[in-house]
C-alpha positions in Angstrom: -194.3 -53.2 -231.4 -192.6 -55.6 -229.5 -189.8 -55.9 -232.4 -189.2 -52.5 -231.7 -188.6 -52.2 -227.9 -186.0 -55.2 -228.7 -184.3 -53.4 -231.4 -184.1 -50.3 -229.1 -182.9 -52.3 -226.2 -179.9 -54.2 -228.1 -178.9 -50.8 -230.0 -178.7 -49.3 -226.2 -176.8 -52.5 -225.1 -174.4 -52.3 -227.9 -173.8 -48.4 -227.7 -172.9 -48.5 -223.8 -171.1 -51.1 -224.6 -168.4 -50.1 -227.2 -168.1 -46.4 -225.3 -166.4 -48.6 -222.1 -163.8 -49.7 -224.8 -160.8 -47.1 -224.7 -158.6 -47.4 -228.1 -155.6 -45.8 -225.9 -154.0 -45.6 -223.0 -153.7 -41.9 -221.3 -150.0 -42.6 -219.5 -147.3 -40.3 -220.1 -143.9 -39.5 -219.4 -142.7 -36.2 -219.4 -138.7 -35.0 -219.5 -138.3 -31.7 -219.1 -134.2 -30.7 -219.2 -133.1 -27.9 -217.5 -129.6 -28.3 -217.7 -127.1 -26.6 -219.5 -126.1 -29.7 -221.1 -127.9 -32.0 -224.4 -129.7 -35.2 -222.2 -129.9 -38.6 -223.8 -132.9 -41.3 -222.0 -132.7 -44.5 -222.8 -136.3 -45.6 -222.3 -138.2 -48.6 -223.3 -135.3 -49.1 -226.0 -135.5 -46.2 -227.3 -132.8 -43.2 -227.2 -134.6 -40.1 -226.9 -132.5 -36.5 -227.3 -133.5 -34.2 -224.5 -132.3 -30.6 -226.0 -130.9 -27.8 -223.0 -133.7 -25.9 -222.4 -136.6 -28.3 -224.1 -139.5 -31.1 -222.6 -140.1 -34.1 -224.1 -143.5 -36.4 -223.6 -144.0 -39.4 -224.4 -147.7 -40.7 -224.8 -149.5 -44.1 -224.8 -147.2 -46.3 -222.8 -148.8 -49.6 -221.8 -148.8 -50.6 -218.1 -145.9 -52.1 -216.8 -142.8 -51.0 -215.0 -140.0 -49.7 -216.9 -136.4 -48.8 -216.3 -134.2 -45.6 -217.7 -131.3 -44.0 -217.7 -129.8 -40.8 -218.5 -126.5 -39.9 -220.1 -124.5 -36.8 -221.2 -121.5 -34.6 -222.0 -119.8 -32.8 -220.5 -120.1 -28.9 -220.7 -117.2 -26.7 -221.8 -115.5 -25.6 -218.5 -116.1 -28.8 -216.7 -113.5 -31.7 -215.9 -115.5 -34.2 -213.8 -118.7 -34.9 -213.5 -121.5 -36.5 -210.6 -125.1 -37.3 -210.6 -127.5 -36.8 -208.3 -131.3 -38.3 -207.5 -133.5 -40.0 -210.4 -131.5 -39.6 -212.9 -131.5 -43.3 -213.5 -134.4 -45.8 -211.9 -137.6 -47.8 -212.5 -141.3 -46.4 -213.5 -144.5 -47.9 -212.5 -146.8 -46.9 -215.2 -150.5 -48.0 -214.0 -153.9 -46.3 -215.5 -153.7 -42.6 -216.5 -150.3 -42.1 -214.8 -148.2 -38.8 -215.1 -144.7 -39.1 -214.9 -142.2 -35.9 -215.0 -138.9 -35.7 -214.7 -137.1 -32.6 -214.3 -133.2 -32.3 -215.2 -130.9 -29.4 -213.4 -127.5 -28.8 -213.3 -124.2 -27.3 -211.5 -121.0 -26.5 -212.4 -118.5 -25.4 -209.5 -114.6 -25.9 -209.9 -114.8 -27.8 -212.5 -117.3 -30.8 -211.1 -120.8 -30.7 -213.4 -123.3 -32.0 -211.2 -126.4 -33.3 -213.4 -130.1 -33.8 -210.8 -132.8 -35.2 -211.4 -136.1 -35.3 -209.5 -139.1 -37.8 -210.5 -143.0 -36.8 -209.4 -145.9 -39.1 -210.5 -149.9 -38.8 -210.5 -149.5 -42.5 -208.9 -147.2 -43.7 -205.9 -144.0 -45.4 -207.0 -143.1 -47.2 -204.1 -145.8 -50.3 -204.2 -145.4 -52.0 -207.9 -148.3 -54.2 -207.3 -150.9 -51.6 -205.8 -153.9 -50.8 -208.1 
């Protein structure tokens, strides 16, 4: 009888233990373009096409801090061009973080204005915080 309580308590041990283990990561990036113009994010060496009008995610991204930057063409109708807020910057990707970033734009006399604003399930301005 004995035999059995043990092989009942290692099974329990060795189910509770293997259900701690995660095979992946829940941290995600989302891009959602609003613009009027095709994005291309350079992120984690990777060139990712943002179509006018579409979101992009990106899944399973390991901890870490991570840089990326956005570029683009101009629009028919404009002659310049300026950017404005996170369109380029740093990530701090910690345990189930949410990243989005959502792209808008302006075009007035000529100058495209591409914006950019960043939100996050985590706070972004202390790398090394939990």
């Amino acid at each position: 009888m004995k035999k059995h309580y043990l092989f009942l308590f290692i099974f329990s041990l060795t189910a509770l233990s293997f259900q701690g283990c995660k095979s992946t990561v829940d941290n995600r990036i989302s891009f959602n373009n609003l613009s009027s113009t095709d994005l291309t994010v350079n992120f984690r060496g990777q060139e990712i096409i943002i179509i006018a009008g579409q979101k992009t995610e990106i899944n399973e991204i390991p901890k870490g801090t991570y840089t990326y930057a956005t570029s683009f063409s101009l629009p028919v109708g404009a002659t310049t061009s300026s950017t404005f807020g996170d369109v380029s910057g740093s990530i701090n990707i910690k345990a189930a973080t949410k990243i989005l970033i959502i792209y808008t734009s302006t075009l007035l006399n000529g100058v495209f204005t591409l914006s950019a604003t960043l939100s996050s399930s985590d706070d972004q301005s202390n790398p090394t915080s939990p």
